[in-house]
N, C-alpha and C positions, 0 to 999 in steps of 0.2 A: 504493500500500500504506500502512496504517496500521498503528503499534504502540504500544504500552501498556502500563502497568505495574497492574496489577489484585490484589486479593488474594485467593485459594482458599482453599477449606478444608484446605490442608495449607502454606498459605506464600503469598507476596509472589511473582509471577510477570512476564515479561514473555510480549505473547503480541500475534500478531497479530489487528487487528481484519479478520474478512473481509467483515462488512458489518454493520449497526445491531444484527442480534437473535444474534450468536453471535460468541467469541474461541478463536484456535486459541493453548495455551498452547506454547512454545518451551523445547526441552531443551539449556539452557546450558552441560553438564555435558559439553556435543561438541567444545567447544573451550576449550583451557586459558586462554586469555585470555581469555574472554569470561563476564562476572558478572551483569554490569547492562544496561538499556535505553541506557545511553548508551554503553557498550561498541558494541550492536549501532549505533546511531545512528552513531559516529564513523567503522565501517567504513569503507575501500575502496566496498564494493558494499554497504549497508543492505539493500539488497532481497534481493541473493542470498544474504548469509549469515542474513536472515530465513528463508527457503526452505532454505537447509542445515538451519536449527536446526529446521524443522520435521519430525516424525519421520511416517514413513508410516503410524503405527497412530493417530497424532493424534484423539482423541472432540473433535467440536466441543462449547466451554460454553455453554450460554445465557447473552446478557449479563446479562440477570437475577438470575443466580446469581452474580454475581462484585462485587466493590466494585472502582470504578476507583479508583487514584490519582492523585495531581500527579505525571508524566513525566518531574519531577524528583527526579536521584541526589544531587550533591553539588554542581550548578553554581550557580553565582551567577546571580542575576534582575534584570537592569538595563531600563531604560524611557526610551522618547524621546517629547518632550514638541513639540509647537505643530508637529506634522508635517502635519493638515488645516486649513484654511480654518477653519473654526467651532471649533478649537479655538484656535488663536489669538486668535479675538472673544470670545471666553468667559474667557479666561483675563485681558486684557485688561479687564473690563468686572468681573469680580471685583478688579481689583487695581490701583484708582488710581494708587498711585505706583512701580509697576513696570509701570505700562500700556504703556512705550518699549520696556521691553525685550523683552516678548514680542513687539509689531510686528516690530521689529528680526530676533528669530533666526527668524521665520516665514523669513525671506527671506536669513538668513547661509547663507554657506559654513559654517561649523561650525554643527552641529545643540545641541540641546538634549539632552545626556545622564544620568541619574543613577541611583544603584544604589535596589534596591528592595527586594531582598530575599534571604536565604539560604534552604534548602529547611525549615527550620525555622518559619519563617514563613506559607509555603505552602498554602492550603488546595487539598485536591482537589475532585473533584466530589460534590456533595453536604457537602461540610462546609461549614462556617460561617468569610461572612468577616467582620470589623467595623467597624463606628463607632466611632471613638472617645470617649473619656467626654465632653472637651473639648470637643468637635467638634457645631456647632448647624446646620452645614452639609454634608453628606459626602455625597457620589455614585459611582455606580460608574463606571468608564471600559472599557468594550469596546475589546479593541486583538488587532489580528493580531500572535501573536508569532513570532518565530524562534527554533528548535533552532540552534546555532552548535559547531562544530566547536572543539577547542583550535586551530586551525592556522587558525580565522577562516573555516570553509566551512557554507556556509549548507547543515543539511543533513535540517531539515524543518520544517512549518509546526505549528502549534498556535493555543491560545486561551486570552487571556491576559484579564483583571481588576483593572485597576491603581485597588485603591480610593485618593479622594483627598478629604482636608478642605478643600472647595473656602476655608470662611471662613479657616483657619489660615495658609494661603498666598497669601489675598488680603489678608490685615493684613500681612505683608513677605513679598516672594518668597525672603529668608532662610529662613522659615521652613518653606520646600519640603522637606527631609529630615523634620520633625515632622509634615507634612501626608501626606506619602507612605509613612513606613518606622514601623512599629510591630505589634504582633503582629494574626495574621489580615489582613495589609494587602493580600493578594494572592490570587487563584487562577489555575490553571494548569489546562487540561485539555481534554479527556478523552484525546486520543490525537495521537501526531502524523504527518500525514502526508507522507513520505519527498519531501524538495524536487526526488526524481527523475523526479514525475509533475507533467504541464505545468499554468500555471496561467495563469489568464486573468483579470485584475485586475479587468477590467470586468463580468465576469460572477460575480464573488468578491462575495459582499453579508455583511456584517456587522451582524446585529440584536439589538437590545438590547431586551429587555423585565422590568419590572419588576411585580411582584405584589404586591397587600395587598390583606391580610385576603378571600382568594380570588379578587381581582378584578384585572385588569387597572388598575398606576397608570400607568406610563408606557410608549409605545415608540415607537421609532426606528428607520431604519435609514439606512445608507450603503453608498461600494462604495467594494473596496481603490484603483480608479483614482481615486479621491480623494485620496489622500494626495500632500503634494509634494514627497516623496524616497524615492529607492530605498533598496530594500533593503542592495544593497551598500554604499550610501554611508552609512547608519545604520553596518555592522559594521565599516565601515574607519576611520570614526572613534574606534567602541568599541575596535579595537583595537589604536588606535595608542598606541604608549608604556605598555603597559598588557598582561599575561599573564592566559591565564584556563588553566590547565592541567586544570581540571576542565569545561570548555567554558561555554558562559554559554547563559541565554533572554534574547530581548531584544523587548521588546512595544513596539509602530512605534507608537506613539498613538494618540489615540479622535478620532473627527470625528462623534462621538454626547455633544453633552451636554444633560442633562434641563436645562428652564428653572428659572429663578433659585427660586424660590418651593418648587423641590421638593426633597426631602431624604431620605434613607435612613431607615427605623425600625427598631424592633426588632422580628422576626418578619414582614419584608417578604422577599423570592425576588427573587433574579438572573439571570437566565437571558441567555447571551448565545451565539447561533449564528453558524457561520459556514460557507459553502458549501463541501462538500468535505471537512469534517473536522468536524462535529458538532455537540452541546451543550453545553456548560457551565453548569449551575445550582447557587447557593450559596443559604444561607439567609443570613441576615442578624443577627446581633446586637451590642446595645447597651449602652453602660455595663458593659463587662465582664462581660455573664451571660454563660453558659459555652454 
């Protein structure tokens, strides 16, 4: 099951998705503690009280007719870094004199962790993420995220876009919060799907594809059994010594980076898919146009 937080022409809804061309909207108003999609998400049972909240005279929408949003309510968006093989080499090969340390936590017991973003920041699908004005180098990073429980339970998948100034953070790996945290730094979306349906890592592919000026600029693809740590061991880290009372997303990193030569524009498409749970496409802009 997939859910989603979309907006109608009478308000901001959570609803389920039942497949690519239609969303069943969810009547929240059946249970007193239940407001938001992360309400439903945190459940006991996500799936059955999905199924409660649906009412039997339910009109399917066309997703057509609906604007999705980012699946984020009020949680915090953190990101882990040099989790594939070729992010490692990349990040490395951008950054002479922290070129030790990414070798180094490819391979540590403690992962690479850092925050990314509040939902203010967030763009959904179809909105605009950005380059920064500063930034002569900036790429997008396709990463599997995680839905995370306040109580640290993994408890569904999404699709996550952790833009990054690759030159900013390869002049000092200090400069990693500047590279990564700034407005439109992020998207999230389109829905997510309940970590209660089985997943098969290897048959998970992650594709990144990039557009300009109508054309096909770049694409890649990978599969989640690339990455070289679990899922648990990413959120046991995140949440050690460390509360998220509003539950967190947390994007496992990219093992998709474009070659060195190429860079984000202004009015270039992002589109990053991921099997099992959909699309995600941003537009792209630069220098602060709106």
């Amino acid at each position: 099951m997939k859910l989603a937080k979309v907006r109608l022409p009478d308000g901001t809804a959570a609803v389920v998705q039942d497949n690519d061309d239609h969303v069943l909207p969810l009547d929240l108003t059946q249970v007193e503690s239940c407001h938001t999609l992360a309400d439903i998400l945190y459940a006991d049972d996500p799936a059955g009280l999905a199924h409660f909240l649906l009412r039997p005279d339910t009109t399917p929408v066309a997703a057509d007719d609906v604007t999705f949003l980012a699946p984020v309510d009020q949680q915090e968006v953190w990101a882990a870094g040099v989790t594939y093989k070729r992010s490692q080499v990349a990040r490395m090969e951008e950054s002479e004199t922290g070129a030790s340390h990414y070798d180094r936590v490819y391979t540590a017991d403690r992962p690479e962790l850092f925050f990314k973003a509040m939902a203010s920041r967030v763009s959904g699908p179809g909105q605009p993420v950005r380059v920064r004005s500063d930034s002569s180098w900036s790429v997008p990073e396709p990463e599997f995220t995680l839905a995370v429980s306040p109580s640290g339970r993994i408890v569904g998948y999404t699709i996550g876009n952790d833009m990054s100034a690759r030159d900013i953070e390869g002049e000092n790996p200090l400069y990693l919060p500047q590279a990564k945290v700034y407005r439109q730094c992020a998207a999230v979306g389109p829905s997510v799907l309940l970590a209660s349906e089985p997943l098969d890592p290897d048959a998970t592919e992650i594709i990144l594809t990039i557009t300009r000026d109508g054309s096909e600029y770049f694409s890649d693809r990978t599969r989640l059994s690339q990455m070289a740590r679990s899922f648990d061991d990413l959120v046991s880290w995140l949440y050690r010594e460390d509360d998220f009372p509003q539950g967190a997303f947390l994007m496992t990193g990219t093992g998709i980076v474009p070659e060195d030569h190429m860079t984000l524009e202004d009015g270039d498409e992002v589109t990053i898919e991921v099997t099992g749970i959909g699309r995600l496409t941003n537009p792209v802009v630069k220098n602060g146009t709106p």
